[in-house]
Each structure stands twice: as C-alpha cells, then as structure tokens.
VEXFIFI-619733 format. One record per residue (C-alpha): x, y, z. Coordinates in steps of 0.001 Angstrom, whole numbers, plus 524288, in hexadecimal, padded with zeros to 5 digits. Example, Ala and Ser with C-alpha at 12.3 -4.5 7.8 and 13.67 -1.06 7.14 Angstrom:
2
8300C7EE6C81E78;835667FBDC81BE4;
This chain:
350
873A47FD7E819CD;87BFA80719821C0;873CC811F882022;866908145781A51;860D48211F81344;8539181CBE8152E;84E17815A082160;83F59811DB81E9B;8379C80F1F82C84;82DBC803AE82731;82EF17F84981E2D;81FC97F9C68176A;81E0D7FCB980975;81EE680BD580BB9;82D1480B3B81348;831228008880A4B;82C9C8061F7FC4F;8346F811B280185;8416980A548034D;8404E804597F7EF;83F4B8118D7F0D9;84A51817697F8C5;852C680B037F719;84F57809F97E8A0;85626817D67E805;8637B8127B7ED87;85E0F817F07FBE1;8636880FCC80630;8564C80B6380F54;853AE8051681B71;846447FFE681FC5;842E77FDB682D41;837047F71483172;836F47EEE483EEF;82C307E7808391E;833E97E4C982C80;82C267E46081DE9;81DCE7E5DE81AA1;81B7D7E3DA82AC1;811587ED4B829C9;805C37F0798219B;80F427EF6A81623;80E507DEEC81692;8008D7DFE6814A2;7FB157D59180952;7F2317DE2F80349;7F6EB7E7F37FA35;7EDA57EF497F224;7F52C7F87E7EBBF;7E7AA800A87E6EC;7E68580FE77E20F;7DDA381B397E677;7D2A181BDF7DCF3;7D6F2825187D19A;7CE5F8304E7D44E;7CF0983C8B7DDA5;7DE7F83C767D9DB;7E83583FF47E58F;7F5728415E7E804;7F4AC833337EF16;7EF7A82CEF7E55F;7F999831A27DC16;804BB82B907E3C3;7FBF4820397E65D;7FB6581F227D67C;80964821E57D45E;80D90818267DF9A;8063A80B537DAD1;8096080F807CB77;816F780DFF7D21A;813F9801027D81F;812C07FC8B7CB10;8230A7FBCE7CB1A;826567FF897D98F;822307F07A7DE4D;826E97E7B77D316;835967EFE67D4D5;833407EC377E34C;831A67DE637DE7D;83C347DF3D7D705;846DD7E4A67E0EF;842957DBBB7EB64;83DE17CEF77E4D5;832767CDB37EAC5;822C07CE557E5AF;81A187DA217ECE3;80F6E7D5687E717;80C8C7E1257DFA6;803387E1637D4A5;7FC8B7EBA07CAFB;7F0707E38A7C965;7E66C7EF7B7CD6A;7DA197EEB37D497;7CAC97EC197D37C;7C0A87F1467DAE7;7B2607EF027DA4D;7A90D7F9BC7D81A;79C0D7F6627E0CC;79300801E17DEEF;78E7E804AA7D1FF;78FFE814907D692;79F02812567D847;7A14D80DCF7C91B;7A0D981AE77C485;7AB14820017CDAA;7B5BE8146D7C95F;7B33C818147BB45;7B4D48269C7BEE6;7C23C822E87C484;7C6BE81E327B764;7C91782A017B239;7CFB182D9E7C086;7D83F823C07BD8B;7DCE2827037B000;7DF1A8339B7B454;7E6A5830417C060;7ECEA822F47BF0C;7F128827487AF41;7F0E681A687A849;7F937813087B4B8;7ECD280B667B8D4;7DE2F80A9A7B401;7D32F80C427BE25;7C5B3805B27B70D;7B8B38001D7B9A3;7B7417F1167B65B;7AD457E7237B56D;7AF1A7DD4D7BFC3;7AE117D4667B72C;7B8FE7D7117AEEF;7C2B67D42C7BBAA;7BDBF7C56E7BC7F;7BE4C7BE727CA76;7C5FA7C6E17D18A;7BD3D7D3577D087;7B9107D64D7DE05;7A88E7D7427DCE9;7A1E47E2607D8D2;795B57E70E7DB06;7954C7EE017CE1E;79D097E54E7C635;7A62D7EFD47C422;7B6BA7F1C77C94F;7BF567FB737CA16;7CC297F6B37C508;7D7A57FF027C578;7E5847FB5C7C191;7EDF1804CF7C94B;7ECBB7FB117D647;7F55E7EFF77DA39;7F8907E8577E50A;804FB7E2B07ED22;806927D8347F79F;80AE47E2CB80154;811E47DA9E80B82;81A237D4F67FEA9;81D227E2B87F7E9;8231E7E6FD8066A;82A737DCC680847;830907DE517F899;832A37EC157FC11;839AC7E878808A3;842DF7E03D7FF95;843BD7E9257F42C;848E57F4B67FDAC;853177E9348032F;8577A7E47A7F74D;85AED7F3017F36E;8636D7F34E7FE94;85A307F8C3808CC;858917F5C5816A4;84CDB7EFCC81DC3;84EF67EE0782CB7;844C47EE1B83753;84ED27F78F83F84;859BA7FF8883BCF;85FE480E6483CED;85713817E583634;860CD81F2F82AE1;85E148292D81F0B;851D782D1A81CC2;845F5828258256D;83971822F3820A4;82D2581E7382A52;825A781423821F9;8201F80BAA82DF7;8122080C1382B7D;805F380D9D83470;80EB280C0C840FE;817998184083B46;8096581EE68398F;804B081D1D846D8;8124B821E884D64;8136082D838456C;8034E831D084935;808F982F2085862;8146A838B485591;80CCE8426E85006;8026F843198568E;7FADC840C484B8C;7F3E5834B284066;7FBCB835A28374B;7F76C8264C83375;7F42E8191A83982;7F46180B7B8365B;7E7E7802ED831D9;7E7C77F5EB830E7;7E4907ED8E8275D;7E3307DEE88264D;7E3C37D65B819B5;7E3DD7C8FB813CE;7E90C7C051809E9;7E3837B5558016E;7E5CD7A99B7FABD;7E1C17AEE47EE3F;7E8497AFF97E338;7E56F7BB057D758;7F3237C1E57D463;7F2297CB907CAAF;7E3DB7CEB77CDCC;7E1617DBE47D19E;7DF167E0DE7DFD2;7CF357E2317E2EA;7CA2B7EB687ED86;7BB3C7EC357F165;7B4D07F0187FDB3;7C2957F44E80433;7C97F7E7AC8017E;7D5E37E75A7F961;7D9077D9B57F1B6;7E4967D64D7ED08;7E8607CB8A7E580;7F8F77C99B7E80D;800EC7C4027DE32;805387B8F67E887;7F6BD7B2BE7E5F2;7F1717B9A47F352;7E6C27C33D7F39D;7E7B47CD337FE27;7DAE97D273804C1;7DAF27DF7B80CCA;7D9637E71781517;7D3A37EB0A820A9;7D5697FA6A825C6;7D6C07F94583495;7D94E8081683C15;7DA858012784837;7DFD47F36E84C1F;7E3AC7EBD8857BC;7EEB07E3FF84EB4;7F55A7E8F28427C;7F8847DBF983DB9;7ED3C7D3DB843B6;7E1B87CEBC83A1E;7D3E97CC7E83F15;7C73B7CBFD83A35;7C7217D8A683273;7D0617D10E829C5;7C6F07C4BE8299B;7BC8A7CEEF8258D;7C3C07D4408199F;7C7427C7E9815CF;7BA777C2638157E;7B3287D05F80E01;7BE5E7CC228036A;7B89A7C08680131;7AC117C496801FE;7AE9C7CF9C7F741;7B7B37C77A7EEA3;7B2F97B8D97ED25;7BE8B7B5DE7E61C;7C5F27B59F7F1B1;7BB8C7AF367FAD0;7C4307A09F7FBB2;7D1037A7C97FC6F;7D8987A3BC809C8;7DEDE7AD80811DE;7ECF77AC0081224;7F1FB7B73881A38;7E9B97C2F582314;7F23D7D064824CB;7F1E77DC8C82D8C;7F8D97E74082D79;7F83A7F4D3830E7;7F9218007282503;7FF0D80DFB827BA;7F3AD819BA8236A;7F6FD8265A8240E;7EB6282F0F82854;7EA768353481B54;7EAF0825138133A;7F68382AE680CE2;804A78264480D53;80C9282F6581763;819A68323A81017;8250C83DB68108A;8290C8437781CC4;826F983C8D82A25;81D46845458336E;825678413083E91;833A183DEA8394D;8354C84AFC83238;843278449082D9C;83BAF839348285F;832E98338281D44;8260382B9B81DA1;81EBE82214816EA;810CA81BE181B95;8045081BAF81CE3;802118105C8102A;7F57080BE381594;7EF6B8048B80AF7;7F62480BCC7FF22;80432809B18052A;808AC7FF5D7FA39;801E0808C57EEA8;808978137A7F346;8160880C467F946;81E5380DB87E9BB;81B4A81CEA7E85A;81E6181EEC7F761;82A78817987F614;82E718212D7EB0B;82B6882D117F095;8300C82B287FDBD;83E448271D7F84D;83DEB833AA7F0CA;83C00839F77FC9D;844718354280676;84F78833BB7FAAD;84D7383EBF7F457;84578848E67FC92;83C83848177F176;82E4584AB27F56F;823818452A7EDCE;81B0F842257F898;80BA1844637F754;807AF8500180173;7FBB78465B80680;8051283B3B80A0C;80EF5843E4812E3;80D2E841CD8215F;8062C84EB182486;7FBC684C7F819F0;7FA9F83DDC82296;7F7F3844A183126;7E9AD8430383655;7E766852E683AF1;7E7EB853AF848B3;7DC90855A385268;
C-alpha cells in the first residue's frame, strides 16, 4: 500500500471493526499496533456480549440495541471475508432471580422490553426448571431469560477481524508512516496518556482476570449470577470471568483473585465443579470515566478521530462503532451519541 486514507493506531476490536468498515467501503487502511492483534484486552476468552436491562431507556442503550441487533450479521460476514470462526453466537442469557421482592421488577421489564427491543428479542421470566441442567440455581426457582444476548470468543473474533481487514486489501503493521485520516484506538494505555496531557481523567484501565474450562455446552446460553459471566464457546470451552481490578501491580499477571473466582463458579454452578482449567487470562480493559465508549473528535489531536473506552461492552458495541465511525471519517457524517464524545468522558476538575 503506497498510501493509506485511513491509519488506525490499535489492532483491538474497536480500531479493527473500524477498518473493516472503512475497508469494506473501498477505503484504503493501515493498522498499526506494536503489539500486533487482540494483544490487549481484546484477546480476552470471555465474551459476554449482554444488554442493559430494557427499562429507564437512554440514548446508550439504543446504540447498544442497534449494535448487537447488528452483530446478528456484522460477525458471520466477518467469518465469511476472513475464513475464520469468532465464536459468535445468538444463544441469549439466563439469570437467576434470588429474592422473591425482585420477581416483580423482571416481569415489569417485559413490557420495557416490548416497547423498546420491538419484537428483535424477548425479555421473560422462566421456571428454572424449564432450562434443565444448565440453569444456574435459584433461590426462587425463577430466571430471567432474555434472547437479545450472545456471546463471542473475543481473542478469536479479533484475530478474524485482523484477517478480514487483510484480505480486503488492508494493511496491518506494528510500525509504519501515519497517512489520511488518523484514528487513536489503543485502549487503556491511549486513556491514561491522554488524562496526562490534559491534565485531566478522562479514563483508566482495570484489570480483569479470567479462565477457561474443559467443558463443553455449545449452543447453551451465557449464565450470569452474583457478578460472574458464563459462557459456553462453541469450541466445547466454557469461559468464566471476570475480576474488576482499579489497581494492579501486573496487567497480565494472574494470582489468587483469579483462583477465587474460579472456585465461587464452582461453588454457584455444580455443573461445572469437575471441569479442569485449561487456560487463566489477564488483561487490562480501557473505561472511560463516564462507562461509555469515547468516539468522534480526539480531545487532544483536534485533526484526529477516537475510538475507546469498550470496557466490558466493547464487543456489543464494536459492529455499530465500526459503522459510525467510517461514516465519519469517510464521509464527515456525524451520528455520534452526545454522551459518548470525549467532553461528555472528562472527570470535572478540582
């Protein structure tokens, strides 16, 4: 590629969905990452891909709805293009409902959802029963069970996007001349730097730490209970996580916070109480101050674009970023929420 017309800084889901937009649309992209693909929080193993509950309706969670109803075609055409599996499926999620007070709110939220997710995805109240072994316990017998989540290996759905954006003739280098238009995608690091430069949080990284099993339930749906995510892959591995760690020694290291986690799983899900470990994973997510994606202008760059802060809704909201962003630096079309530009994301000084 002699020249580029958009140079992406990071090679995570956000920076790469992006390319693969802007290449998609004939743009000519380069992706530079020293680290290379899904280095960062982006080759996690978890992958929850889960919705804000359907009540209280915001702007967010209207892009957040919008983004994983796109999932639904954005991943399998990713598949497609590059060859490779992400792991992604529309399997939804159950959790269990432990005070008998908290029923009537998840039955209020039906109608929340009819309203708001349209007939795209059902939210309901279940008898645990009905789901069979893999229903996480309940102390009331009842679930919710709502059809709008998925899941994705995340480290696998990078590394497909990496080759998807290749194979349409893209660029992915871990150095190179910075040409066209200029995009800063690099995650918590990219956070911290900009707060330096402007004197100011504007977002931070917190850790989290993971693991996987030797346990196989594809096409189960994703269980979450007590602040644990479960998630059964489709490569007959079930993914437990994760651990929210503001301040760390190690962004990669695992310890006995992970040994912890690992063992409440078990405790709160029998079904997995034999199931070997086969892998342990750290890794350090990007969170804007505000918990929502910073995209649009750069607060430092004026001349350039950004894209982070994912946190733990980075892959959910990855396919909608990827379009909007392209229609922005391709088009100088802005369709950009007001709460997820940068100056909605700085932490007031004083």
């Amino acid at each position: 590629m002699a020249t580029a017309d958009v140079t992406i800084l990071g090679a995570g889901v956000f920076g790469l969905s992006i390319a693969f937009c802007c290449a998609q649309r004939g743009a000519r992209v380069r992706v530079i990452d020293p680290a290379g693909v899904a280095s960062g929080a982006s080759g996690g193993i978890v992958g929850a891909l889960a919705p804000h509950t359907p009540d209280l309706w915001l702007p967010k969670k209207q892009f957040q709805l919008e983004s994983l109803l796109y999932s639904r075609s954005f991943w399998p055409e990713v598949e497609a293009i590059s060859g490779l599996s992400t792991g992604f499926a529309n399997q939804g999620r159950l959790q269990p409902i432990n005070e008998e007070r908290l029923i009537a709110l998840a039955l209020s939220r039906i109608v929340d959802a009819e309203k708001n997710w349209g007939n795209t995805a059902v939210w309901e109240v279940m008898s645990a029963n009905k789901a069979g072994e893999w229903a996480p316990p309940s102390a009331t017998g009842q679930l919710i069970h709502d059809t709008l989540s998925a899941h994705i290996h995340p480290q696998k759905a990078t590394q497909a996007l990496g080759r998807a954006v290749e194979n349409l003739g893209g660029v992915i280098t871990t150095a190179g001349a910075r040409q066209g238009a200029i995009l800063d995608a690099r995650g918590w690091q990219g956070l911290v730097e900009m707060s330096e430069d402007l004197g100011q949080e504007i977002g931070n990284g917190v850790k989290g730490q993971a693991a996987l099993l030797d346990f196989a339930r594809p096409g189960e749906p994703q269980l979450f209970a007590d602040g644990l995510h479960i998630v059964p892959h489709l490569d007959g591995t079930v993914a437990i996580g994760s651990t929210s760690e503001r301040y760390f020694k190690s962004p990669t290291d695992t310890d006995g916070q992970l040994n912890d986690l690992i063992a409440k799983a078990k405790q709160l899900f029998p079904v997995l109480r034999d199931a070997p470990v086969l892998a342990r994973w750290a890794g350090v997510r990007p969170r804007a101050f505000t918990r929502a994606p910073i995209l649009g202008k750069h607060p430092v760059n004026p001349d350039w674009f950004i894209a982070n802060g994912g946190f733990k809704i980075g892959f959910g909201m990855a396919p909608k970023i990827g379009q909007v962003m392209a229609a922005l630096i391709l088009d100088g079309v802005d369709l950009v929420p007001d709460d997820f530009r940068a100056n909605a994301s700085m932490r007031p000084k004083g």
